[in-house]
Every structure is written in C-alpha cells, then in structure tokens.
C-alpha positions in Angstrom: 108.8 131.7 81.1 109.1 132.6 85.0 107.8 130.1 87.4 103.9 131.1 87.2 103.7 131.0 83.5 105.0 127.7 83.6 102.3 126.6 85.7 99.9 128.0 84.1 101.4 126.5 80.8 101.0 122.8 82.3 97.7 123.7 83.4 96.8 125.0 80.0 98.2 121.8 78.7 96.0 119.2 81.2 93.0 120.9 79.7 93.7 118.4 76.8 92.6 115.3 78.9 88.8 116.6 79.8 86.3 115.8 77.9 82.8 116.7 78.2 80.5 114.6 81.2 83.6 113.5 82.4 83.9 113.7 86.5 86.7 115.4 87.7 89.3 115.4 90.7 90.4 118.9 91.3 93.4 118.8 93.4 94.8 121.8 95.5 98.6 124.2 95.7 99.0 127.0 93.6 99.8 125.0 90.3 96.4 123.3 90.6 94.6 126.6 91.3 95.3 127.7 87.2 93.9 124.5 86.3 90.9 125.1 88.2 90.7 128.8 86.8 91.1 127.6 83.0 88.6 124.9 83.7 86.1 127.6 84.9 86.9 129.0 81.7 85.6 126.3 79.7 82.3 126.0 82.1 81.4 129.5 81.3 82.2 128.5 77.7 80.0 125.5 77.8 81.7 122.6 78.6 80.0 120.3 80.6 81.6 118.4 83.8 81.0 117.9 87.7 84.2 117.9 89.7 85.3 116.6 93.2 87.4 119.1 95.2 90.7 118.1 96.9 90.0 120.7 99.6 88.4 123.2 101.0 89.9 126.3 99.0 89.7 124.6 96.3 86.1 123.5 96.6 85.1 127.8 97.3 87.8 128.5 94.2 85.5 126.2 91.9 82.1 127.5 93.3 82.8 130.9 92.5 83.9 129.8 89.2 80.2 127.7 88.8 81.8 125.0 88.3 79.3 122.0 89.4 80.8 120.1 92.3 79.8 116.6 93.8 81.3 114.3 96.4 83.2 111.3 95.9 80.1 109.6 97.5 77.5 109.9 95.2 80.7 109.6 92.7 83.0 107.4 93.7 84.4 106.4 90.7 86.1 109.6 88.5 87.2 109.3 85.0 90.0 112.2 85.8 92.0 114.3 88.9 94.5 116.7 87.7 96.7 117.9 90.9 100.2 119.6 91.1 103.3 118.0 93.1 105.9 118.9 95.0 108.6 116.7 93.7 108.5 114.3 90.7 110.4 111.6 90.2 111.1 109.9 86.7 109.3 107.0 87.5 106.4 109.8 88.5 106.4 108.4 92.0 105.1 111.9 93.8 105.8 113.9 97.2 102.9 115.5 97.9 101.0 117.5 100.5 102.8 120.9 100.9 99.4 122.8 100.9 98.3 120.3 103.5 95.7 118.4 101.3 97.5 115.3 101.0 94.6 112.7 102.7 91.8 114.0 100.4 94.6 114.3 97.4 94.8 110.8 98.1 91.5 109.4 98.2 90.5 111.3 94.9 93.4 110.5 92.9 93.0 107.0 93.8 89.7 107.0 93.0 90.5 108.7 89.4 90.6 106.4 86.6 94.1 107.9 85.6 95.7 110.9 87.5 97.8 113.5 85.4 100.4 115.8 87.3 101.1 119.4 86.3 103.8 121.1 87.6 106.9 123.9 86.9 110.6 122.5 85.7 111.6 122.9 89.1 109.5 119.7 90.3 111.1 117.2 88.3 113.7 115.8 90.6 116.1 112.5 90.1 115.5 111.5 93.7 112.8 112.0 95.9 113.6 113.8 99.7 114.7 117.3 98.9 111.0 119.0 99.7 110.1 117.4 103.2 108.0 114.5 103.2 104.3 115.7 105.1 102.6 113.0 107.0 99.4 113.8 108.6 99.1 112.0 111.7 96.5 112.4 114.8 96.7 115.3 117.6 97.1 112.4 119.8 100.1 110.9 121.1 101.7 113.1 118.2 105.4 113.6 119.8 105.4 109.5 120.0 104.0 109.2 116.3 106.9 111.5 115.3 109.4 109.3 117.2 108.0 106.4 115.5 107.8 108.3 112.2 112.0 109.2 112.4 112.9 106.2 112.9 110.8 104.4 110.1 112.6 106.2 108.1 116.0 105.8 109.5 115.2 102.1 108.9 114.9 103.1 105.4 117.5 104.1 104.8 116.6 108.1 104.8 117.1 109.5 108.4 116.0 112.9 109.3 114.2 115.0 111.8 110.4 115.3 111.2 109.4 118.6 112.5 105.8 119.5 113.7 104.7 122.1 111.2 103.3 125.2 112.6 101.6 128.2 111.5 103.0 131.7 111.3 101.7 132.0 114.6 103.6 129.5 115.9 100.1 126.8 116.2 100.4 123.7 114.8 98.9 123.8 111.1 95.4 122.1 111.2 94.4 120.0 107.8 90.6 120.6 106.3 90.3 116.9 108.6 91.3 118.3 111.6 94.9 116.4 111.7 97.9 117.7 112.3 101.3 117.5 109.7 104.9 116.6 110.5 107.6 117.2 107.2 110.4 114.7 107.3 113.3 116.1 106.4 115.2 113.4 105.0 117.1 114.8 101.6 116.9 111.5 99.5 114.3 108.8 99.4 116.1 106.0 98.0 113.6 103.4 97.9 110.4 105.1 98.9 108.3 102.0 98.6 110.2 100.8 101.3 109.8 103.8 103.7 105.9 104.2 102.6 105.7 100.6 103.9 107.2 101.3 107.1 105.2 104.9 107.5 101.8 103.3 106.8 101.6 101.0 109.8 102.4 103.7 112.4 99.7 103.9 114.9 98.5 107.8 114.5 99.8 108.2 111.2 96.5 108.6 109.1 98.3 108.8 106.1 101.8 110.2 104.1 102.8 112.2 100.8 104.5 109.5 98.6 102.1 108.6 96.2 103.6 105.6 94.4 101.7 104.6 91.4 99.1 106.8 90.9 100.1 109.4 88.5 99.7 108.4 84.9 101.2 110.8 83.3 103.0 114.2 84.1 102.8 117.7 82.2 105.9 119.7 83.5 106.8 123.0 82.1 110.2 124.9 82.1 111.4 127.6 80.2 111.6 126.4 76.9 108.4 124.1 76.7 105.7 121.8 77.9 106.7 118.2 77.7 104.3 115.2 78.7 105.7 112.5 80.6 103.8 108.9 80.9 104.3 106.4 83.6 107.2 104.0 82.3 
C-alpha cells in the first residue's frame, strides 16, 4: 500500500469504534480527513452521530458531508475523537499539531472518553523529536516566548532552535485562534513529560503538541497490514 492507502486503511479501521448516538471528536491533517470522508459515508447510510470538529476545515469538510455538528459546549463530554499524529511513540505519547490545530485537538481529545490515533507506518517512531515540536504561543512578546521556549527545552535535555513558522508567503502562519506557531526542532525527546512541564508554564505559550496520556489506542497502517495498538 503507498502512503494514502495506508491512511485510508487506518481510517477504514477506526470506523470500528463508532457506534450509533455516540458524539464524536473529529480531529484535523490529511489522515483524519479519510476518517471524516468514511464517516460521511456511514451518515448517508444511516448511521446516526453528532460530531465536534477539531478545526475549521474540518468543520466545512463534515458539513458538506451532512454530517451533524455541535460544540463541545452544549457537549462537553464525548464518548469518542479519532485524530491523526505526527509521530507516535510506543507508549502512544503523541506530537501533534502539524496542520496547526493542536489547541482545539487538545481540548476535544481531552474531553473524549477515549481518543484513538490513526496514522501511516511512517508515524510510529521509538523516540519522540524527529517532526518539530509546534507550540502555539501569543503574537505578543513572541521572540521572548521563543527564547523562553529554546531554553526549556535545553533544560530538558533536548536543545534546538524553534523557528517561527511562516506561510509560503513568508507571513507568520495564523491558527483558527488567531495564535501564532513555533516548531522546535529538537531531534529526540527523551523525557517529554519533563519538557511539557517546563513548556506549559511559559508566559505566552497558550499551549504545545505532546499529548501525553490521552490516546487510548493507536491504529497504524504500513504496507503489509493494520495493526491496533493500546496504551500499555
């Protein structure tokens, strides 16, 4: 299978953990875009669910596929959010945030009941830190908040520049909250509890990629299969 039929594959294969009434998380990248598309599938079909989008292409993705949509206010609690990763670790510690929805990622799967990733072979990593790490911080002040952002995780154990990212015309890349990114490029996360400690207290840091506990399960597909991986 090439790289899009294995995403499509462990989106095929998430479709297993929705059941009908169940409220949704729909998370966002090009992985979690098939498991919105088979989803919408099985609304047309029948099947009967209201979801909570992760962003805002993913939120016009699922309204032209009719699939009903709510807010995480008049549903805060969700039985399920199926989202793609950027790198996954064994112990399914995540980075996320490379299609710049990490802070809504967040909120939703942490307000899932359980939170399955879905991703291509090439996701699975041993170590955290070879994709950049996003972190969305505040316009503000954001050349100190990088500053402070570098050497967090030099204290970690993990230094590395952390680039502003920018758009192909050279703008900084605005989030659906209207917050800016820096991607830390730090190669290996060796204890990324410890550097998510250190990044969360940063003033202008609104939040960072690692997600640390709140996958349940994974669904990664390579060439010769789908294989389901739960949280040790």
């Amino acid at each position: 299978m090439d790289v899009e039929t294995q995403k499509r594959a462990a989106a095929e294969r998430a479709l297993d953990f929705v059941r009908p009434g169940m409220r949704l998380g729909l998370g966002t990248g090009s992985t979690a875009a098939h498991f919105v598309n088979l989803l919408g599938e099985r609304v047309r079909a029948g099947l009967k669910i209201v979801a909570v989008p992760t962003s805002e292409a993913t939120r016009a993705q699922a309204e032209r596929l009719g699939i009903a949509l709510t807010t995480l206010d008049e549903a805060p609690q969700l039985d399920l959010t199926v989202d793609g990763a950027d790198e996954i670790a064994p112990d399914l510690s995540l980075i996320k945030g490379g299609g710049g929805a990490l802070l809504r990622e967040k909120i939703v799967a942490s307000a899932s009941e359980r939170m399955v990733v879905i991703a291509d072979q090439s996701k699975w990593v041993e170590v955290l830190g070879r994709f950049p790490l996003p972190v969305e911080i505040v316009p503000f002040g954001a050349t100190v908040t990088q500053r402070r952002v570098e050497a967090a995780a030099a204290a970690a154990g993990c230094a590395g520049p952390a680039p502003l990212r920018k758009t192909a015309s050279g703008h900084p890349f605005v989030t659906d909250g209207g917050h800016w990114l820096i991607d830390a490029q730090l190669q290996r996360i060796g204890n990324p509890q410890e550097l998510a400690a250190r990044l969360a207290p940063i003033p202008g840091v609104v939040e960072h990629g690692l997600f640390i506990g709140l996958a349940a399960a994974a669904i990664v597909a390579g060439p010769i299969g789908v294989r389901v991986v739960e949280r040790p």
